[in-house]
TIDREN-646109 format. One record per residue: x, y, z of N, C-alpha, C in turn; residue in one letter. Coordinates in Angstrom, 1 decimal. Last residue first. Layout:
! TIDREN-646109
+--------+--------+--------+--------+--------+--------+--------+--------+--------+---------+
!    n.u !    n.v !    n.w !   ca.u !   ca.v !   ca.w !    c.u !    c.v !    c.w ! residuo !
+--------+--------+--------+--------+--------+--------+--------+--------+--------+---------+
!      X !      Y !      Z !      X !      Y !      Z !      X !      Y !      Z !       A !
...
+--------+--------+--------+--------+--------+--------+--------+--------+--------+---------+
END
This chain:
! TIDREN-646109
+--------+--------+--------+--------+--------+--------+--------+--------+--------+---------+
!    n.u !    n.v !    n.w !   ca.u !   ca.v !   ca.w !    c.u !    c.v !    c.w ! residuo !
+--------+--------+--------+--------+--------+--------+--------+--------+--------+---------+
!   45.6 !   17.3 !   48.7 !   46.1 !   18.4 !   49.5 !   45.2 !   19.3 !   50.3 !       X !
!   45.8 !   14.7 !   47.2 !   44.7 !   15.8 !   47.5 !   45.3 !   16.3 !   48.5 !       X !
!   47.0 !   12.7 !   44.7 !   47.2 !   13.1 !   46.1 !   46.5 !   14.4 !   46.2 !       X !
!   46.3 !    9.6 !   43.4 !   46.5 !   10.6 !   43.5 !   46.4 !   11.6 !   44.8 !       X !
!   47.4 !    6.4 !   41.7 !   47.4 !    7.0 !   43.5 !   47.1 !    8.7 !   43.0 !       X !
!   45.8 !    4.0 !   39.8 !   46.9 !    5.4 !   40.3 !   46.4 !    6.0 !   41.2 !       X !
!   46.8 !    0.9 !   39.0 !   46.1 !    1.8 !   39.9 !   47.0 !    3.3 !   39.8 !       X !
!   49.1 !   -0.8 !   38.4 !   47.8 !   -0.3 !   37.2 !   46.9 !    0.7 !   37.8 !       X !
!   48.8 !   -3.2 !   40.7 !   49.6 !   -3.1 !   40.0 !   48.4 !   -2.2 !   39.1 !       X !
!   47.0 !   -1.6 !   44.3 !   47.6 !   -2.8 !   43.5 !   48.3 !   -2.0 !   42.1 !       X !
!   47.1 !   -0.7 !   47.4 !   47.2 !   -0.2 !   46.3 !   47.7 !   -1.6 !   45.0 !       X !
!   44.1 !   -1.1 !   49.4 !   45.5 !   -1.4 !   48.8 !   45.5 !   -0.9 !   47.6 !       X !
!   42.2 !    1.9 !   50.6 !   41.9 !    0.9 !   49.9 !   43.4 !    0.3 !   49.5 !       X !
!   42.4 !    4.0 !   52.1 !   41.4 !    3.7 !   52.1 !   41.0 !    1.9 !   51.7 !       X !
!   44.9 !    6.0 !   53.8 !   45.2 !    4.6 !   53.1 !   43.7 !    3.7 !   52.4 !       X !
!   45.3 !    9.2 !   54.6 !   44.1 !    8.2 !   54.4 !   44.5 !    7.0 !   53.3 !       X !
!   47.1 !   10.9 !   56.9 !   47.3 !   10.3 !   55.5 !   46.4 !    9.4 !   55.4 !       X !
!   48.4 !   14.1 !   57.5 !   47.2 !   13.6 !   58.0 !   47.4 !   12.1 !   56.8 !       X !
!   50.3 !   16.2 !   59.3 !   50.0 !   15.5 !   58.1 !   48.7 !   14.5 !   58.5 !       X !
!   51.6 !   18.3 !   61.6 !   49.9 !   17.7 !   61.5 !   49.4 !   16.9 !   59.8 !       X !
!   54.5 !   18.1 !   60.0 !   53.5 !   18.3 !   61.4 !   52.2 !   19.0 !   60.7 !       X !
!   56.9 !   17.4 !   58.4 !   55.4 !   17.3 !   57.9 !   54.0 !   17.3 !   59.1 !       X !
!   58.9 !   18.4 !   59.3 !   58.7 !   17.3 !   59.8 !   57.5 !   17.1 !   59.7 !       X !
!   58.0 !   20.7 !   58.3 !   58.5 !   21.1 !   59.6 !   58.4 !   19.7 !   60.0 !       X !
!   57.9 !   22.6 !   54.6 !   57.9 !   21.7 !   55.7 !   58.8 !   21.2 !   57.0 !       X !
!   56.9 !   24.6 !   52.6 !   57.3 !   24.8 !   53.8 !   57.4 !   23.8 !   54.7 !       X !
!   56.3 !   24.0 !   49.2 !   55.5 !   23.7 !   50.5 !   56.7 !   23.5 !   51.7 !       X !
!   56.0 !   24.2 !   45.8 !   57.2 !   24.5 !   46.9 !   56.2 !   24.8 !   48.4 !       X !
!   55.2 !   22.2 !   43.1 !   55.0 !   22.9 !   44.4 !   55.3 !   22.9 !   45.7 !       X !
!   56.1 !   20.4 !   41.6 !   57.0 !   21.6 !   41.7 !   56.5 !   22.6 !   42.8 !       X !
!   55.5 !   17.5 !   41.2 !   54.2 !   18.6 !   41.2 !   55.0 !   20.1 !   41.1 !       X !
!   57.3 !   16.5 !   42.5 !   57.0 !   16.6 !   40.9 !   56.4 !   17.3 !   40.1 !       X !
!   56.9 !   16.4 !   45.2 !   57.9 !   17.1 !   44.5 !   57.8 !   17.4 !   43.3 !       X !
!   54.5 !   15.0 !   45.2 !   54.7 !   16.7 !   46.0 !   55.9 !   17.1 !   45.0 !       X !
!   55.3 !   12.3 !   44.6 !   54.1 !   13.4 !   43.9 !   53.9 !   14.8 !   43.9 !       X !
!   57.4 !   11.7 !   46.4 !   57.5 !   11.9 !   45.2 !   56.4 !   12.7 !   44.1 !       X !
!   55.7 !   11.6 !   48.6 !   56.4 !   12.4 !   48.4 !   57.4 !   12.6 !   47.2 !       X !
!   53.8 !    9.8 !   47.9 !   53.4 !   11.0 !   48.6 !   54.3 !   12.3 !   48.5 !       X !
!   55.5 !    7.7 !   47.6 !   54.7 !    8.2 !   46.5 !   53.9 !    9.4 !   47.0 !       X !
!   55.8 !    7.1 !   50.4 !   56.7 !    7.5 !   49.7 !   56.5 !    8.4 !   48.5 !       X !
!   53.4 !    5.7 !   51.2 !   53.9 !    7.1 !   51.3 !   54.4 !    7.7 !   50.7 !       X !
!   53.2 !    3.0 !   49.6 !   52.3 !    4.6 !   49.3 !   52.6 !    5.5 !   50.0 !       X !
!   55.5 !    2.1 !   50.6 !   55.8 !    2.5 !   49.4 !   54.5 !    3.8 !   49.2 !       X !
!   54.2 !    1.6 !   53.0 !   55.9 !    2.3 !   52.9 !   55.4 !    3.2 !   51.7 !       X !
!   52.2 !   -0.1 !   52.9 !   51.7 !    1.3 !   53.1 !   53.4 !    2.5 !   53.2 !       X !
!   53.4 !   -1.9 !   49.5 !   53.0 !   -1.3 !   51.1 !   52.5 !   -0.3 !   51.3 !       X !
!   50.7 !   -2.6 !   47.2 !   52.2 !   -1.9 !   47.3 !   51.8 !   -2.0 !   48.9 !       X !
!   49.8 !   -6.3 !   46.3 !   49.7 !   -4.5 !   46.7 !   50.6 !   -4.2 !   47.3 !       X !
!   48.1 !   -9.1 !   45.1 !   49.4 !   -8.0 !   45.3 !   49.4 !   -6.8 !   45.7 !       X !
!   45.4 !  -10.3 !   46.9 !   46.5 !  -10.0 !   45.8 !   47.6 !   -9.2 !   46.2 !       X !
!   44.4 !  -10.6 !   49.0 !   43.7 !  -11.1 !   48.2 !   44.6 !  -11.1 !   46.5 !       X !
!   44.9 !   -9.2 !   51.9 !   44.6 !   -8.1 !   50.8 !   44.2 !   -8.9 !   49.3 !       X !
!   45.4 !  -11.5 !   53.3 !   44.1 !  -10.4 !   53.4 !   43.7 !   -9.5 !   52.5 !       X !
!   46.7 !  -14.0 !   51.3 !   46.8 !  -13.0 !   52.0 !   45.3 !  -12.4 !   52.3 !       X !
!   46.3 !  -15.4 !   48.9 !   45.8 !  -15.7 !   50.0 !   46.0 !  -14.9 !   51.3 !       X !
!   47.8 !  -13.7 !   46.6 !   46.9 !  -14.0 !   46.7 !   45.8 !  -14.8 !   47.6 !       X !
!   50.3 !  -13.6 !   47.7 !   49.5 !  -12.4 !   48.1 !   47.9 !  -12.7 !   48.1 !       X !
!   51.4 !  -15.4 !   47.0 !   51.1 !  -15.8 !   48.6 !   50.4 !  -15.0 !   48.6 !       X !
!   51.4 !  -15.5 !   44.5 !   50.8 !  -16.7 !   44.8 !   50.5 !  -16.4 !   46.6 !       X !
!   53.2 !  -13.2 !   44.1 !   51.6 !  -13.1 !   43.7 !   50.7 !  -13.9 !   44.1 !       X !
!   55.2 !  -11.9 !   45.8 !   55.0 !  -13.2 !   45.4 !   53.2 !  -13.1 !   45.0 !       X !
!   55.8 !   -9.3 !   47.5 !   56.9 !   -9.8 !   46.5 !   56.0 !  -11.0 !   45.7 !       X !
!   54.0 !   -8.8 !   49.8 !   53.9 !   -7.7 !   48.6 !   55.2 !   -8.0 !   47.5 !       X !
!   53.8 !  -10.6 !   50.7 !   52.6 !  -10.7 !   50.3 !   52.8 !   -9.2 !   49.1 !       X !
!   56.0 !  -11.1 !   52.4 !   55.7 !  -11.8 !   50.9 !   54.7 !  -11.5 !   50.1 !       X !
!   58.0 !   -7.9 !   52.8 !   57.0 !   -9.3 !   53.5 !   56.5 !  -10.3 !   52.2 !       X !
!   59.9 !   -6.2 !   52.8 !   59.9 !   -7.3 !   52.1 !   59.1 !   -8.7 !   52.5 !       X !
!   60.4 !   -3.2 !   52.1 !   58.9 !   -4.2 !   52.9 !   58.8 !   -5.2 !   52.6 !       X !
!   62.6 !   -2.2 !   50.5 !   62.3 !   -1.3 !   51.9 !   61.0 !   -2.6 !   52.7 !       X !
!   63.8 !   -4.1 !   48.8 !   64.3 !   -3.4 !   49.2 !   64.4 !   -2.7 !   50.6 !       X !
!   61.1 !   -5.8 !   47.7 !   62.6 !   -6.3 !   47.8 !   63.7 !   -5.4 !   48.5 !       X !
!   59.2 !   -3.7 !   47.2 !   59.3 !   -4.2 !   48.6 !   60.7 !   -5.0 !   49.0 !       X !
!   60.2 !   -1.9 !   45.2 !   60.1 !   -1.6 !   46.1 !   60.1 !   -2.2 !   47.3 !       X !
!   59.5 !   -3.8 !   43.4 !   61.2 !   -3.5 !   43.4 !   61.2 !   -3.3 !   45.0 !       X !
!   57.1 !   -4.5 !   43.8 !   58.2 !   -5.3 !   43.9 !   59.3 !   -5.0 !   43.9 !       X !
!   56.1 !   -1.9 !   42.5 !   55.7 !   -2.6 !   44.0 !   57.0 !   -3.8 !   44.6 !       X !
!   57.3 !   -1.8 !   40.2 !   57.6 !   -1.0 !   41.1 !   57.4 !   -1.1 !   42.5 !       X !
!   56.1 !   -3.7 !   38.7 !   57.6 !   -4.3 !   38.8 !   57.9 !   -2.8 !   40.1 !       X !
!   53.1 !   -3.4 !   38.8 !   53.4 !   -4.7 !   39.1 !   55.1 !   -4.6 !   39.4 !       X !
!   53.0 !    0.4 !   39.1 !   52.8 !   -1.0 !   38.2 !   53.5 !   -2.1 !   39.2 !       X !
!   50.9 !    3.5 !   39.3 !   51.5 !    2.2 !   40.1 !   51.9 !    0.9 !   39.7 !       X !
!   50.8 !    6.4 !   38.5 !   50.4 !    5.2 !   38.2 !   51.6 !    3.6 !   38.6 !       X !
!   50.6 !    9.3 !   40.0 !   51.0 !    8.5 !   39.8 !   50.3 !    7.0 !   39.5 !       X !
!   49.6 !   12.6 !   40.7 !   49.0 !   11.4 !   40.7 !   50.0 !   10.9 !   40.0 !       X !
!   48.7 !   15.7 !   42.2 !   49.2 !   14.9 !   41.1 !   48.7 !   13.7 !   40.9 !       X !
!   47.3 !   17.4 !   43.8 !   48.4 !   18.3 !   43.6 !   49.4 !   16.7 !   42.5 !       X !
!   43.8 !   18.5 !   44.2 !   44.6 !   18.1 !   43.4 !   46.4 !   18.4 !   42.7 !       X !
!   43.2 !   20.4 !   46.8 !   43.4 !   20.9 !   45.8 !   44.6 !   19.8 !   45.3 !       X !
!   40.5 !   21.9 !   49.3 !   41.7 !   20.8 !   48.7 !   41.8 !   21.2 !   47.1 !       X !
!   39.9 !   23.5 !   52.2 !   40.6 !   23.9 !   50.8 !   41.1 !   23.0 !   50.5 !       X !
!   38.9 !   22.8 !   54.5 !   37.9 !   22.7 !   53.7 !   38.3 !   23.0 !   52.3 !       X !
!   41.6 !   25.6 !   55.8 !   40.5 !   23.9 !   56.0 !   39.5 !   24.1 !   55.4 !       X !
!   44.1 !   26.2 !   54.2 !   42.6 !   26.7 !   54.6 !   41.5 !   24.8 !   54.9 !       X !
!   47.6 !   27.3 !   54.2 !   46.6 !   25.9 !   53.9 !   45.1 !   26.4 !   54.6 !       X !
!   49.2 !   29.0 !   55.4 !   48.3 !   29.5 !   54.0 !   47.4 !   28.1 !   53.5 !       X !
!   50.9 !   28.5 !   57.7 !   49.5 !   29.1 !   57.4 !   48.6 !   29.6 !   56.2 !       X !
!   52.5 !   26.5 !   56.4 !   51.2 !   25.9 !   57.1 !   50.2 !   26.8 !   57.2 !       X !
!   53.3 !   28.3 !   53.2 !   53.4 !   28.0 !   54.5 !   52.4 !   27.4 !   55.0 !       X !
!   54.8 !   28.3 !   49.7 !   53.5 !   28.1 !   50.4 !   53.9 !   28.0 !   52.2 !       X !
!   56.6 !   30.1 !   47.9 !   56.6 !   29.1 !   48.8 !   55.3 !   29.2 !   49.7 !       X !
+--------+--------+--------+--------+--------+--------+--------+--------+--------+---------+
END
Protein backbone atom coordinates (compact mmCIF):
# COMPACT_ATOMS: atom_id res chain seq x y z
CA UNK A 1 0.00 0.00 0.00
CA UNK A 2 1.39 3.15 -1.10
CA UNK A 3 0.89 6.33 1.50
CA UNK A 4 0.72 10.29 0.94
CA UNK A 5 4.15 10.08 2.10
CA UNK A 6 5.64 7.98 -0.42
CA UNK A 7 4.34 10.25 -3.40
CA UNK A 8 7.61 12.53 -4.53
CA UNK A 9 6.96 15.79 -6.20
CA UNK A 10 8.13 15.92 -9.66
CA UNK A 11 7.38 11.89 -9.57
CA UNK A 12 4.71 10.93 -12.19
CA UNK A 13 3.78 7.90 -13.20
CA UNK A 14 1.16 6.58 -15.74
CA UNK A 15 -1.33 4.70 -13.62
CA UNK A 16 -4.07 3.81 -16.87
CA UNK A 17 -6.33 5.03 -19.22
CA UNK A 18 -9.72 4.54 -20.52
CA UNK A 19 -11.48 4.99 -23.77
CA UNK A 20 -14.57 7.02 -23.70
CA UNK A 21 -17.56 6.23 -26.13
CA UNK A 22 -20.65 8.12 -27.37
CA UNK A 23 -23.29 5.56 -25.33
CA UNK A 24 -21.19 5.97 -21.89
CA UNK A 25 -21.27 9.77 -21.90
CA UNK A 26 -24.93 9.56 -22.27
CA UNK A 27 -25.73 6.94 -20.07
CA UNK A 28 -23.79 8.74 -17.72
CA UNK A 29 -25.35 12.08 -18.07
CA UNK A 30 -29.06 10.64 -18.08
CA UNK A 31 -28.35 9.62 -14.66
CA UNK A 32 -25.70 11.78 -12.73
CA UNK A 33 -25.41 15.51 -15.43
CA UNK A 34 -28.31 15.65 -17.23
CA UNK A 35 -27.84 19.02 -18.94
CA UNK A 36 -28.40 18.81 -22.71
CA UNK A 37 -25.42 19.45 -24.00
CA UNK A 38 -24.06 16.29 -22.74
CA UNK A 39 -27.40 14.06 -23.81
CA UNK A 40 -28.38 15.53 -27.40
CA UNK A 41 -25.72 16.02 -30.16
CA UNK A 42 -27.83 18.70 -31.86
CA UNK A 43 -27.74 21.03 -28.77
CA UNK A 44 -24.24 20.06 -27.92
CA UNK A 45 -23.36 21.05 -31.10
CA UNK A 46 -24.13 24.78 -30.36
CA UNK A 47 -23.10 24.67 -27.01
CA UNK A 48 -19.50 26.04 -25.92
CA UNK A 49 -17.94 22.85 -26.10
CA UNK A 50 -19.25 22.61 -30.01
CA UNK A 51 -20.18 18.91 -29.46
CA UNK A 52 -20.77 16.24 -27.29
CA UNK A 53 -18.59 15.70 -24.16
CA UNK A 54 -18.61 13.75 -21.03
CA UNK A 55 -19.12 15.99 -17.77
CA UNK A 56 -16.52 17.07 -15.66
CA UNK A 57 -18.78 14.36 -13.15
CA UNK A 58 -18.17 11.73 -15.35
CA UNK A 59 -14.29 12.65 -15.96
CA UNK A 60 -13.89 12.25 -12.38
CA UNK A 61 -15.36 9.49 -11.86
CA UNK A 62 -13.17 7.76 -14.56
CA UNK A 63 -10.44 8.86 -12.18
CA UNK A 64 -11.60 6.62 -9.98
CA UNK A 65 -12.43 3.83 -11.79
CA UNK A 66 -8.83 4.00 -13.46
CA UNK A 67 -7.12 3.85 -9.93
CA UNK A 68 -8.97 1.02 -9.08
CA UNK A 69 -8.37 -1.12 -12.18
CA UNK A 70 -4.97 -0.17 -12.19
CA UNK A 71 -4.82 -2.48 -8.73
CA UNK A 72 -2.83 0.06 -7.23
CA UNK A 73 -3.50 0.12 -3.56
CA UNK A 74 -3.18 4.00 -2.48
CA UNK A 75 -4.01 5.10 1.13
CA UNK A 76 -6.78 7.45 0.86
CA UNK A 77 -8.04 10.38 3.34
CA UNK A 78 -10.83 12.05 1.36
CA UNK A 79 -8.35 12.24 -1.51
CA UNK A 80 -6.64 15.42 0.43
CA UNK A 81 -4.51 17.62 -1.62
CA UNK A 82 -5.79 15.89 -5.06
CA UNK A 83 -5.20 18.05 -7.60
CA UNK A 84 -7.34 17.48 -11.13
CA UNK A 85 -6.54 19.19 -14.56
CA UNK A 86 -9.63 19.14 -16.92
CA UNK A 87 -7.57 20.70 -19.97
CA UNK A 88 -9.66 19.91 -22.75
CA UNK A 89 -13.70 18.18 -23.09
CA UNK A 90 -13.82 14.96 -23.16
CA UNK A 91 -15.64 13.66 -26.29
CA UNK A 92 -16.90 10.12 -27.79
CA UNK A 93 -13.41 7.87 -28.86
CA UNK A 94 -11.00 9.90 -26.71
CA UNK A 95 -9.07 8.24 -24.03
CA UNK A 96 -8.63 9.77 -20.76
CA UNK A 97 -5.43 8.80 -19.15
CA UNK A 98 -4.41 9.26 -15.58
CA UNK A 99 -0.83 10.56 -14.36
CA UNK A 100 -0.24 10.26 -10.85
Amino acid sequence: MRFYEDFHVGVAREVGSHEVTRDEIVDFARQWDPRPFHLDEEVAARSVFGSLSASSCHTYALTARITFESGDDVAAAANLKTELQFPSPVRPGDRVTLVS
